[in-house]
C-alpha positions as CSV (number, residue, x, y, z in Angstrom):
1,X,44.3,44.8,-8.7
2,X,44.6,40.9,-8.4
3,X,44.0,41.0,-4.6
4,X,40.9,42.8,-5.5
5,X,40.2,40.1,-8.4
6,X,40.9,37.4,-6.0
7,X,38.6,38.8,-3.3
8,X,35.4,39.0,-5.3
9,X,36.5,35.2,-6.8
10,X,36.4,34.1,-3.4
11,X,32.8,36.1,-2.0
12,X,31.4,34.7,-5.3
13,X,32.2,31.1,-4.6
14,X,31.5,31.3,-0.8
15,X,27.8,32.8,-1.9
16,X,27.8,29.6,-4.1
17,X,28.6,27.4,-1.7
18,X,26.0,29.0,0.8
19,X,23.5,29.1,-1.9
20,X,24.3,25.3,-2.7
21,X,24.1,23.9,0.5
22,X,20.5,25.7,1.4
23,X,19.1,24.2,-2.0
24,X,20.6,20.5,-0.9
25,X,18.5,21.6,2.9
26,X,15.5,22.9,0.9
27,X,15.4,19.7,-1.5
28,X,16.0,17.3,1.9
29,X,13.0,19.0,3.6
30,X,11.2,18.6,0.2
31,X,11.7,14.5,0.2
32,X,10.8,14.5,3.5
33,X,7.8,16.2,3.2
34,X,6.3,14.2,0.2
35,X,3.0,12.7,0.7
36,X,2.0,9.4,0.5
37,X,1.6,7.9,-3.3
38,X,3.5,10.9,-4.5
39,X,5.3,8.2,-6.5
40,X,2.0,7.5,-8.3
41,X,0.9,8.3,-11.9
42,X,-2.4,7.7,-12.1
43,X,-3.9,10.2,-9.7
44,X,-7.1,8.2,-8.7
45,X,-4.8,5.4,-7.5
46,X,-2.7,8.1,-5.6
47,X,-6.0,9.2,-3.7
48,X,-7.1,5.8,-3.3
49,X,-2.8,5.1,-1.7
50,X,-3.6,8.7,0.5
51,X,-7.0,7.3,1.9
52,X,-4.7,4.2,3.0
53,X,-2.3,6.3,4.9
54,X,-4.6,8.5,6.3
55,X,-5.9,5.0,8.6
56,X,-2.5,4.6,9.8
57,X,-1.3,3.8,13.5
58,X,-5.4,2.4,13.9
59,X,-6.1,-0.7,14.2
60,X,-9.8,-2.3,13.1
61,X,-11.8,-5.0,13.6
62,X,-13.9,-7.3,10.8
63,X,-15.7,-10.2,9.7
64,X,-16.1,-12.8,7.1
65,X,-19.4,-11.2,4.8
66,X,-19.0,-13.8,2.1
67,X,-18.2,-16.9,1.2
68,X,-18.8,-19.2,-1.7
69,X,-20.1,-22.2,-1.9
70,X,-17.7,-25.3,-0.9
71,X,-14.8,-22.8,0.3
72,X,-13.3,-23.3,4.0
73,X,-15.1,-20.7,6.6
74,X,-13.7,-18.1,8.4
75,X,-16.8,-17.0,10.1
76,X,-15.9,-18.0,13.3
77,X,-12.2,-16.8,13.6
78,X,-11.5,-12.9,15.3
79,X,-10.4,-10.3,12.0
80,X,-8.3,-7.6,12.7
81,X,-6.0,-5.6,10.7
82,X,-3.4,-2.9,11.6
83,X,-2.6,0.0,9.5
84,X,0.8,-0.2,10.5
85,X,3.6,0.9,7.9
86,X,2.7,4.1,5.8
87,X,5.2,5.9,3.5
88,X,5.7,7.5,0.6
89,X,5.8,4.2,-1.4
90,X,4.2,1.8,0.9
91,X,1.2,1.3,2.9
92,X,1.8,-2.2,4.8
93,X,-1.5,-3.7,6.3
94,X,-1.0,-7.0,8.8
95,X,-4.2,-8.6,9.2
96,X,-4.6,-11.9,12.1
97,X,-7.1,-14.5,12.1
98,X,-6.9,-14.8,15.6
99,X,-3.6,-16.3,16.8
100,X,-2.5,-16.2,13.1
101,X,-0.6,-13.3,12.6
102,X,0.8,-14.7,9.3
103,X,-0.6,-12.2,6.6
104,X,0.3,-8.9,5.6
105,X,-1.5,-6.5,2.9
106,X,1.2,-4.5,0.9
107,X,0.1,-1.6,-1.1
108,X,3.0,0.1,-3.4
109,X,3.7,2.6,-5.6
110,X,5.9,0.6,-7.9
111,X,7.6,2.2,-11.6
112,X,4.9,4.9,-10.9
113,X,1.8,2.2,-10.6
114,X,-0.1,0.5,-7.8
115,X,0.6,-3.3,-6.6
116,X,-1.1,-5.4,-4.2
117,X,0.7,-8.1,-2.7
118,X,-0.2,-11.0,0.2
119,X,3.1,-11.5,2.0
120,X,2.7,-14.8,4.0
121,X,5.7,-15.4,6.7
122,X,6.2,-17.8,9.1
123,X,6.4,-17.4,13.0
124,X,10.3,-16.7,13.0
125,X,9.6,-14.1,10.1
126,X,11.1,-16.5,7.1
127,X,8.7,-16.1,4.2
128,X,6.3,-19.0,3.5
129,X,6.4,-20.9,0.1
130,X,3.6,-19.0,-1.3
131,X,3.6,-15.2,-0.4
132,X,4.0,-11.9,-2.5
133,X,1.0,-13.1,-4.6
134,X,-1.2,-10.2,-5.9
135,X,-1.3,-7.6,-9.1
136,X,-1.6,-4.3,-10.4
137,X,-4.3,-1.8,-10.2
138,X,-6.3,-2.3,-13.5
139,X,-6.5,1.4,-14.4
140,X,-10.8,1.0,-13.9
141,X,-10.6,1.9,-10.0
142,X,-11.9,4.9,-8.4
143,X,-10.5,6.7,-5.1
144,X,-12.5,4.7,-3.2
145,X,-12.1,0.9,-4.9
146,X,-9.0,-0.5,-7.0
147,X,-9.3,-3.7,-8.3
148,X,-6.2,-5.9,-8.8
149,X,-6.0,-8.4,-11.5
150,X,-3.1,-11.8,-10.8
151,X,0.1,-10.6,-12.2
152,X,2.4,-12.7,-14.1
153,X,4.4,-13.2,-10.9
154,X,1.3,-14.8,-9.2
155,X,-0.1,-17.1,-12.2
156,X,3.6,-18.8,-12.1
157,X,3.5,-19.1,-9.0
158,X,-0.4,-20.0,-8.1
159,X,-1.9,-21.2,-11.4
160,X,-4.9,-21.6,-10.3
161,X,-5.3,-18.1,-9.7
162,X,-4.6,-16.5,-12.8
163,X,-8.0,-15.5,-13.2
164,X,-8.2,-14.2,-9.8
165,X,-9.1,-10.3,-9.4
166,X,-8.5,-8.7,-5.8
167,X,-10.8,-5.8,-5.0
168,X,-10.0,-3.5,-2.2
169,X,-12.6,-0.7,-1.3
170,X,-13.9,1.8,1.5
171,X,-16.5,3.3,1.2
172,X,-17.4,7.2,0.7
173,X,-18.9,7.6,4.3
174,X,-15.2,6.3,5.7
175,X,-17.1,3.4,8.0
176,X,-16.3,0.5,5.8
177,X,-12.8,-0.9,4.3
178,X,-13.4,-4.6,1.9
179,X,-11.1,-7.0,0.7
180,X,-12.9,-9.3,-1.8
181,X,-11.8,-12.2,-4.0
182,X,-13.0,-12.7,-7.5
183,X,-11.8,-15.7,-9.7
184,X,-13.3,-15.2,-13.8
185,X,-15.7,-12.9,-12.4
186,X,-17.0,-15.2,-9.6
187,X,-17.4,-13.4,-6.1
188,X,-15.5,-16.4,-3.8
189,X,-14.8,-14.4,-0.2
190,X,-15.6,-10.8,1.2
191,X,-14.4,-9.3,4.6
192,X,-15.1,-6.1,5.9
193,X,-13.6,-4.1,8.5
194,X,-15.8,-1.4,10.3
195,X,-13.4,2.0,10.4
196,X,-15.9,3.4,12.3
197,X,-14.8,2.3,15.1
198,X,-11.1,1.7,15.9
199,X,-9.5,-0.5,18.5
């Protein structure tokens, strides 16, 4: 009687076991298969993250569209940016003024929101003075536009640009992405990229 006991103890704790350690397989395959912006709340901003991603591995030219009065020009200098980095909480965007290849566009799905960030970085890939600027989606933006507002991070360190508003949008048609600078409502600098045609 307690061999028998002992038996069916042991078969029900090596089905356990088995049934465990396919759960742990199933619930890796599930974190690997999460999409992009899963970690979002807000569901426009997590379509908006998702129509980032989908541009990934291409690379796209662009141009200066606007600038304000009195600002330095970049209408002479070669825009490209590369979709490079795209994962389930990040969406990393270098963009090169020519030879420049300073600047990189961060979009991340922080504490369940959306941030935009500038990381500036030296040559030898030390971080510059002034870099990881940016904000947090304001809540208004659609799947195709978010705008970002300066965070408290970026008026400490920029205060001059704690008015400043960062708009990122592409447009329904998928030809267009924008990145535009607003300070207290002002339009100061637009580029565009054209998606429809990758380099």
């Amino acid at each position: 009687m307690n061999k028998r006991l002992i038996s069916r103890v042991f078969m029900f704790l090596l089905g356990l076991l088995v049934m465990m350690a396919c759960a742990g397989r199933g619930g890796q395959q599930a974190r690997e298969h999460m999409l992009p912006g899963s970690g979002l709340a807000d569901p426009v901003e997590r379509a908006f993250f998702n129509k980032l991603a989908d541009l990934c591995g291409q690379s796209f030219r662009g141009e200066q569209q606007f600038l304000a009065e009195g600002r330095e020009s970049w209408a002479h200098k070669d825009f490209v940016m590369h979709v490079r980095v795209c994962e389930e909480d990040r969406v990393y965007i270098p963009f090169h003024l020519d030879d420049d290849h300073s600047r990189t566009w961060m979009f991340l799905a922080e504490d369940g929101r959306l941030r935009f960030r500038h990381d500036h970085r030296h040559p030898d890939g030390t971080p510059e003075e002034v870099t990881l600027y940016g904000g947090y989606a304001n809540g208004l933006g659609t799947m195709y536009r978010q705008d970002f507002p300066a965070d408290e991070y970026t008026c400490e360190l920029l205060p001059t640009a704690c008015f400043a508003v960062w708009r990122v949008e592409l447009d329904e048609e998928g030809q267009t992405f924008s990145y535009s600078l607003f300070d207290k409502g002002e339009l100061l600098f637009t580029a565009v990229f054209d998606l429809a045609n990758p380099l």
